[in-house]
C-alpha positions as CSV (number, residue, x, y, z in Angstrom):
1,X,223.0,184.1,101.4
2,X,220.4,185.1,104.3
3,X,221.9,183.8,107.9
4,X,220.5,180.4,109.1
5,X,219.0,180.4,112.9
6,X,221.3,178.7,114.8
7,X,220.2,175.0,116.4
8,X,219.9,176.5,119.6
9,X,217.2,179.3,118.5
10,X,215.2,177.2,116.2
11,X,215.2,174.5,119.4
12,X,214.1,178.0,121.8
13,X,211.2,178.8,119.2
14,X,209.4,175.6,119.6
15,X,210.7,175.3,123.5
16,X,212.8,172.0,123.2
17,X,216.4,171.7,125.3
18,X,218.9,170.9,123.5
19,X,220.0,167.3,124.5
20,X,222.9,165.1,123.5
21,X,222.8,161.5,122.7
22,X,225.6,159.2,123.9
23,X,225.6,156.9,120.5
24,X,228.1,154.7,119.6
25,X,229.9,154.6,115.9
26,X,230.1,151.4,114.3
27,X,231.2,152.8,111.0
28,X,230.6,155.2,108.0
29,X,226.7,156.9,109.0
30,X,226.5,153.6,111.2
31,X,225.9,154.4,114.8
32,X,223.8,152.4,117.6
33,X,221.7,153.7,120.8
34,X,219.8,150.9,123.0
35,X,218.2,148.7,121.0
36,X,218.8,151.1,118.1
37,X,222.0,149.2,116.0
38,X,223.7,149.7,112.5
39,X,221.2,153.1,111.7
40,X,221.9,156.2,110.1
41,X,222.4,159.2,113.0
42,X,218.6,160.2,111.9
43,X,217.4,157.2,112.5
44,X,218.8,156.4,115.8
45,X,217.3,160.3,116.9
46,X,213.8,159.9,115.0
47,X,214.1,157.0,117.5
48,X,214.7,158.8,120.5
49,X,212.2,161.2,119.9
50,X,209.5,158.4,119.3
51,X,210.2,157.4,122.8
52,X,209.9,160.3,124.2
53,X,205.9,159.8,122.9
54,X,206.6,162.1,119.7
55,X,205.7,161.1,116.2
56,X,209.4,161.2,113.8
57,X,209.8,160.6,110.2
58,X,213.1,160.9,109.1
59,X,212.8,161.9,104.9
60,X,214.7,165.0,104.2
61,X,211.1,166.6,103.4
62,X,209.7,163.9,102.0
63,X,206.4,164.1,104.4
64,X,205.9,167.6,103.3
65,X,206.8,167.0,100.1
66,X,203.9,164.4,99.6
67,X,201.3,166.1,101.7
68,X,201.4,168.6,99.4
69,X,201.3,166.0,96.3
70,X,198.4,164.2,98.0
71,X,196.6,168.0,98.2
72,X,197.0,168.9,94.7
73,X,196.8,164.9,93.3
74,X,192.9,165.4,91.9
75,X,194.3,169.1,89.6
76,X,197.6,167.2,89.1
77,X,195.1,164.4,87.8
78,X,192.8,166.3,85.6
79,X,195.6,168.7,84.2
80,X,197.8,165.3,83.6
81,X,199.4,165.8,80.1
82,X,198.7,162.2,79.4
83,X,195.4,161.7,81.1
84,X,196.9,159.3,83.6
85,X,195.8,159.7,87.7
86,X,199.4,156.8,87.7
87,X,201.3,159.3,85.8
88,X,200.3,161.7,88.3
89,X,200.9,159.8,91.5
90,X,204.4,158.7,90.1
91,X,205.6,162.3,88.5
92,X,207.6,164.1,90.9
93,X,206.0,167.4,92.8
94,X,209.1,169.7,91.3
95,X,207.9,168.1,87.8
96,X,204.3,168.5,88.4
97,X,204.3,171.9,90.1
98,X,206.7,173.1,87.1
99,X,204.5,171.6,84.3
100,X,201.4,173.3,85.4
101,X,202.9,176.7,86.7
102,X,200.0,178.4,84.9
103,X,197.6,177.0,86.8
104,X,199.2,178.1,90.2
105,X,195.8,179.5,91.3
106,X,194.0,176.8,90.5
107,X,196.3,174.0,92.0
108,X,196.5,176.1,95.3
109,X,192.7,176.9,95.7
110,X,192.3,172.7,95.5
111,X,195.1,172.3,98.4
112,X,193.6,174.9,100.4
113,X,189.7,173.4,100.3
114,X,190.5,169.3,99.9
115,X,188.3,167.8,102.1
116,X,189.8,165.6,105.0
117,X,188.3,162.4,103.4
118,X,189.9,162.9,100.1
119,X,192.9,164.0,101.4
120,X,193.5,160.7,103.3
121,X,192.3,158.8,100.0
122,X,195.2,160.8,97.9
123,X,197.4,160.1,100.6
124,X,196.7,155.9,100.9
125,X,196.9,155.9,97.1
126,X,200.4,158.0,96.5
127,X,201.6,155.4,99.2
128,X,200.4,152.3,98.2
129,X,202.0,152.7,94.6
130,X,205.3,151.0,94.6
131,X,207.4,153.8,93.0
132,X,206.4,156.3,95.5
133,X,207.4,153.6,98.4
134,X,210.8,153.2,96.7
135,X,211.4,156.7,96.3
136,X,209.7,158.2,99.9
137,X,210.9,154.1,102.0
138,X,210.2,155.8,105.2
139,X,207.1,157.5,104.5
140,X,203.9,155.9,106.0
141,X,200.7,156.6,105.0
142,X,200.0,156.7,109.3
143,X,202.1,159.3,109.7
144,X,201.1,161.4,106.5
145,X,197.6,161.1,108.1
146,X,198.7,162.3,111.8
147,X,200.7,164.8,109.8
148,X,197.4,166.2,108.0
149,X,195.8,166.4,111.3
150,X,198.7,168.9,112.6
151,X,199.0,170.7,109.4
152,X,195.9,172.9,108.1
153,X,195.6,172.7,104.4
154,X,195.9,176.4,103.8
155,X,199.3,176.2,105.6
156,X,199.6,173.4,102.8
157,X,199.3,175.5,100.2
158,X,201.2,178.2,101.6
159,X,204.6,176.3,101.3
160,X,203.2,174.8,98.0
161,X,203.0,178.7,97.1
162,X,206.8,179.2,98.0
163,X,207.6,176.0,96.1
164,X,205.5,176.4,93.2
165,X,208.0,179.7,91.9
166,X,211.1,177.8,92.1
167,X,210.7,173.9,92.3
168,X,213.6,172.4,92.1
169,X,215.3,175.1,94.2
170,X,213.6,173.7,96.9
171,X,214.2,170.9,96.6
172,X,216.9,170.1,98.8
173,X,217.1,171.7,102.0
174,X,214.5,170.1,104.1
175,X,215.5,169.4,107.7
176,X,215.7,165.7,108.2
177,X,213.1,164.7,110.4
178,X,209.6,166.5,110.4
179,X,208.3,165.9,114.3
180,X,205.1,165.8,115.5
181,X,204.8,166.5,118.8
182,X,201.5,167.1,121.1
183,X,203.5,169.6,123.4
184,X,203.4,171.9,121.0
């Protein structure tokens, strides 16, 4: 098992201090901070960092996750088994990416040259569909956007590259808040 970077060093790399948060616990993953109350520890830290002028979404990946659905949706649309662009917003990446394996060249040449327009059109519709919402709750399509703006679609497809050999193996794993942050 390769050795993970401690907080300290990953927090050195992208030159943030390390800071500690005086919350209080109100019970099982229920802490408060300021006008933060009864929210999970990410939460209550996504909402510190917002303050601090940051854009946070706390989803275990999920923002990665579906900018790189919301790349790929048009192939994942015209490869669709069933010929259904809803089947293909509502099938899950690890799903998708598995089912069309053989088309990894195609699905990563799409990522790597979707147009910014089109991009932001795949993103509104993955998260105006109500099984997306209830599986990605604190995903917003503003944030996916911001998140695109940050994020340069061949980087996209790099980590769609990664995931596409092993999809499920990645699938858990993902740091819990993805942090966008003009400092950087």
């Amino acid at each position: 098992m390769p050795k993970r970077d401690t907080l300290e060093s990953q927090c050195d790399v992208i030159g943030w201090p390390i800071s500690s948060l005086h919350a209080v616990k109100n019970g099982p993953k229920c802490w408060s901070l300021g006008e933060v109350a009864s929210a999970r520890p990410e939460e209550v830290v996504a909402c510190h960092i917002d303050r601090s002028g940051s854009q946070t979404c706390w989803c275990e990946g999920g923002s990665i996750n579906l900018l790189i659905k919301a790349a790929a949706l048009d192939i994942f649309t015209e490869r669709n088994e069933f010929q259904d662009r809803e089947d293909a917003v509502e099938r899950f990446l690890e799903a998708q990416l598995s089912n069309l394996r053989n088309h990894e060249a195609e699905i990563l040449a799409r990522i790597s040259t979707i147009s910014d327009h089109a991009l932001a059109r795949n993103i509104d519709e993955l998260l105006a569909n109500v099984f997306v919402q209830n599986q990605y709750p604190r995903v917003n399509s503003k944030f996916m956007k911001l998140l695109a703006t940050y994020v340069p679609q061949t980087y996209i497809a790099q980590i769609a590259h990664i995931f596409i050999k092993k999809p499920y193996d990645f699938r858990s794993g993902w740091p819990d808040l993805t942090v966008i942050d003009d400092g950087l």
